[in-house]
PAROKOL-863893 format. One record per residue (C-alpha): residue in three letters; x, y, z. Coordinates in steps of 0.001 Angstrom, whole numbers, padded with zeros to 6 digits, always signed. Each point is the difference from the previous one (the first is absolute). Example, Ala and Ser with C-alpha at 12.3 -4.5 7.8 and 13.67 -1.06 7.14 Angstrom:
// residues 2
ala+012300-004500+007800/ser+001370+003440-000660/
END
This chain:
// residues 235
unk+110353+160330+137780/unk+000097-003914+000680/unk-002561-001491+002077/unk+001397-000922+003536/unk-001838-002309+002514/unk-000558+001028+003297/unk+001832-001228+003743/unk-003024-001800+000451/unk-000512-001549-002965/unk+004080-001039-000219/unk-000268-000995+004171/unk-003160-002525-001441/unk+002001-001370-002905/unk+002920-000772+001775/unk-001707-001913+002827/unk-001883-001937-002932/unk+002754-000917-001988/unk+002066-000914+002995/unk-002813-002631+001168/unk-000512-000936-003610/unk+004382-001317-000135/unk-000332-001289+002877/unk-002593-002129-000754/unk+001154-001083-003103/unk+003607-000916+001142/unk-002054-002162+002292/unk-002177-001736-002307/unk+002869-000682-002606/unk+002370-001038+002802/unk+001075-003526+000596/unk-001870-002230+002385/unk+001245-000510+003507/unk+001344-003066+001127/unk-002560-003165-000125/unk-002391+001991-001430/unk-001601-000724-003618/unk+001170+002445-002107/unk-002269+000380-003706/unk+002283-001212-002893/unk+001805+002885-002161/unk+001103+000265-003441/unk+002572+002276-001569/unk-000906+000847-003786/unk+002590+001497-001953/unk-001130+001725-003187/unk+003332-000189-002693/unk-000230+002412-002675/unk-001683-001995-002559/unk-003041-000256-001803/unk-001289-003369+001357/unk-000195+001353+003299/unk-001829+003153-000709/unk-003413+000644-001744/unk-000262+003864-001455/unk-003174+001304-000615/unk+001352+001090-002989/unk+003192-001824-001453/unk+001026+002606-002300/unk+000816+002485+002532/unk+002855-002211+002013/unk+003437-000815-000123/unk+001484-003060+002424/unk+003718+000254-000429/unk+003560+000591+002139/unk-002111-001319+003185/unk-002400+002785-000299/unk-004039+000214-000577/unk-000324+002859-002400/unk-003140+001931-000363/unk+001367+001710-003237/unk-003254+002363-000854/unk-002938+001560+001723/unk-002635-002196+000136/unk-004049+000883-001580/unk-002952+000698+002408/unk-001945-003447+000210/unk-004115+000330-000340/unk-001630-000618+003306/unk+001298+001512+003262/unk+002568+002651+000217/unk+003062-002252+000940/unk+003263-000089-000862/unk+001029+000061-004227/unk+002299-003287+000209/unk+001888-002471+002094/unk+001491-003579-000200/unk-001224-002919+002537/unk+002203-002540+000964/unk-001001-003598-000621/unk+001918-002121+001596/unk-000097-001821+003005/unk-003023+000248+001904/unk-002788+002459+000999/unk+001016+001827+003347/unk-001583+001143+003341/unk+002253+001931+002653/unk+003344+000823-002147/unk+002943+002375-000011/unk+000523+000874-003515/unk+003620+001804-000587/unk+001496+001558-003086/unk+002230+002929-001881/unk-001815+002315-001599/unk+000294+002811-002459/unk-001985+002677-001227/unk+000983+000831-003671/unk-002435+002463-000424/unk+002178+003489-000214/unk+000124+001632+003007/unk-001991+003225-002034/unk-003118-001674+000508/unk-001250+000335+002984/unk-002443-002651+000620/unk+002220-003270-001029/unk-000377-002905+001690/unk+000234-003832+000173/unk-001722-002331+001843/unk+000115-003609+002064/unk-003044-002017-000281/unk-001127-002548+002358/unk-002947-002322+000651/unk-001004-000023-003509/unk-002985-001614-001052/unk-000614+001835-003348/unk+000060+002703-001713/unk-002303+001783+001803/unk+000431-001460+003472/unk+003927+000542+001822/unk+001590+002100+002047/unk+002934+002295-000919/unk+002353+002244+001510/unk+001022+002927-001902/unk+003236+001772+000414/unk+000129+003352-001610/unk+002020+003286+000145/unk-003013+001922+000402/unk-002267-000074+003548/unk-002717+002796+000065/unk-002626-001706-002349/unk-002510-002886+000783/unk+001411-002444-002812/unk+003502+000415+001263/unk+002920-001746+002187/unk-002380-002042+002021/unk-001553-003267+000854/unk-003407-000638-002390/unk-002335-003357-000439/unk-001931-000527-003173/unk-003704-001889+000726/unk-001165-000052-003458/unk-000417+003772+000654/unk+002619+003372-000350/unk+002955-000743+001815/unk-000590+001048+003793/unk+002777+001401+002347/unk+000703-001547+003429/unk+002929+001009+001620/unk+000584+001077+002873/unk+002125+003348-000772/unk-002734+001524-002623/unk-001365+003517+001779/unk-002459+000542-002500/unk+002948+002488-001716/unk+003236-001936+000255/unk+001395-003290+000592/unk+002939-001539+000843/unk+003527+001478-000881/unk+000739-000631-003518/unk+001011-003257-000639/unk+002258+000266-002741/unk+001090+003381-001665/unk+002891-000873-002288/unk+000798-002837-002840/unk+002459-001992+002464/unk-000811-003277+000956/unk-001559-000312+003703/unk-000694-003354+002447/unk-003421-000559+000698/unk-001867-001947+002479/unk-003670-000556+000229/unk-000967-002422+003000/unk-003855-000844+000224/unk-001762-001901+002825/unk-002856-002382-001321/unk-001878-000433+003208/unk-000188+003939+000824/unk+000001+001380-003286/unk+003317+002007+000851/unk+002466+001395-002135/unk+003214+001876+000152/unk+002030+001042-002550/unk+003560+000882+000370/unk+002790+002072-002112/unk+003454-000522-000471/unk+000251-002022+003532/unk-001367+002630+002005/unk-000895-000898+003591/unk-003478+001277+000212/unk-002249-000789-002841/unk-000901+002936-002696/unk-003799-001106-000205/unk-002047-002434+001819/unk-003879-000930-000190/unk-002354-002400+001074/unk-002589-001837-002103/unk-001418-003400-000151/unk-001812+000512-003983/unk+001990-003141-000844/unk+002316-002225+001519/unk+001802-001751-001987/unk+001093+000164-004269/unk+003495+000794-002209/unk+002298+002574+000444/unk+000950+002720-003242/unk+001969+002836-001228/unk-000337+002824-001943/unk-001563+003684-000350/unk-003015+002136+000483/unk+000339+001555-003341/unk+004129+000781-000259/unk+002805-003057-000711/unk+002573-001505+001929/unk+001876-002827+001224/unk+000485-002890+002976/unk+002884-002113+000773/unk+000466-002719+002153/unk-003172-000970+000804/unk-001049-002183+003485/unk-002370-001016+001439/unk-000549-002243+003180/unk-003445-000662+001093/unk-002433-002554+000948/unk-002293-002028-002486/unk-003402+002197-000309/unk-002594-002269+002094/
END
């Protein structure tokens, strides 16, 4: 029998991840008149090679507009983290940013635990944040919001009961809109699916503030299109 959270517990989340889009649309909204509003930058991240560094080159494909993730990726020594992902490098480092994108899990829908992942604030390879979005939710590892500190990945959302998360994310190989907004000065972070209204996961936490944004997959493969990302310059 699946694990179900309780009123309480979904009364609590809700509230949460209601204050945590609010706050967000304000903090990514543009300045009122006459006041100084912090300079923004829109990176776009084309499908090709100069704009993306792989952790391991072999194991992607940039073609037909799409970032392809074309094999599982191999555990890395050090902390348990996700297998592989690509960084993008160009333009500059960002602080508060809403980071948008297709995605598709090409994973077979079989197994159960496939996943891929948005990374933010990445400093290197053992300090960023990511967001995973799987078709699985009643496991610690899964469908939720994690930061790496040089240590195992650690879970901070918002939805995570202790024995499930969030509603699945994604649970078939179509292609679905995602939208991760994150808050520098508060640490807050929502991430949205296929334009819903109310965010799937939110968190707070102020580990880092600032670094690269990424793709890729816990341990399964898939693919991103049409990457943005506006933001301001990390500080």
């Amino acid at each position: 029998m699946p694990h179900r959270s309780t009123p309480r517990a979904r009364r609590t989340a809700l509230a949460t991840t209601g204050a945590a889009a609010a706050a967000l649309v304000a903090a990514l909204a543009p300045a009122p008149p006459g006041a100084a509003a912090p300079a923004q930058v829109r990176v776009v991240a084309p499908a090709e090679p100069e704009h993306w560094d792989p952790l391991t080159d072999s194991k992607w494909a940039f073609a037909d507009g799409q970032v392809v993730m074309t094999e599982r990726g191999t555990a890395p020594p050090g902390p348990r983290r996700p297998f592989e992902y690509a960084v993008v490098t160009k333009g500059p480092e960002l602080g508060s940013l809403s980071y948008r994108a297709e995605v598709r899990i090409d994973e077979p829908v079989t197994r159960n635990d496939r996943d891929v992942i948005l990374v933010w604030n990445f400093q290197s390879p053992t300090r960023f944040y990511y967001a995973h979005l799987s078709q699985d939710n009643t496991i610690y590892p899964h469908n939720g919001i994690f930061v790496v500190d040089d240590a195992d990945r650690r879970r901070i959302d918002d939805q995570w009961t202790g024995t499930v998360g969030a509603t699945p994310a994604i649970d078939d190989t179509d292609w679905h809109d995602v939208r991760l907004d994150y808050d520098a000065s508060t640490g807050a972070v929502a991430v949205y699916v296929d334009a819903a209204d109310e965010p799937l996961m939110t968190a707070t936490d102020t580990t880092y503030a600032g670094g690269r944004v990424g793709f890729g997959s816990f341990d399964n493969y898939g693919r991103a299109r049409h990457v943005k990302v506006v933001g301001t310059p990390a500080g």
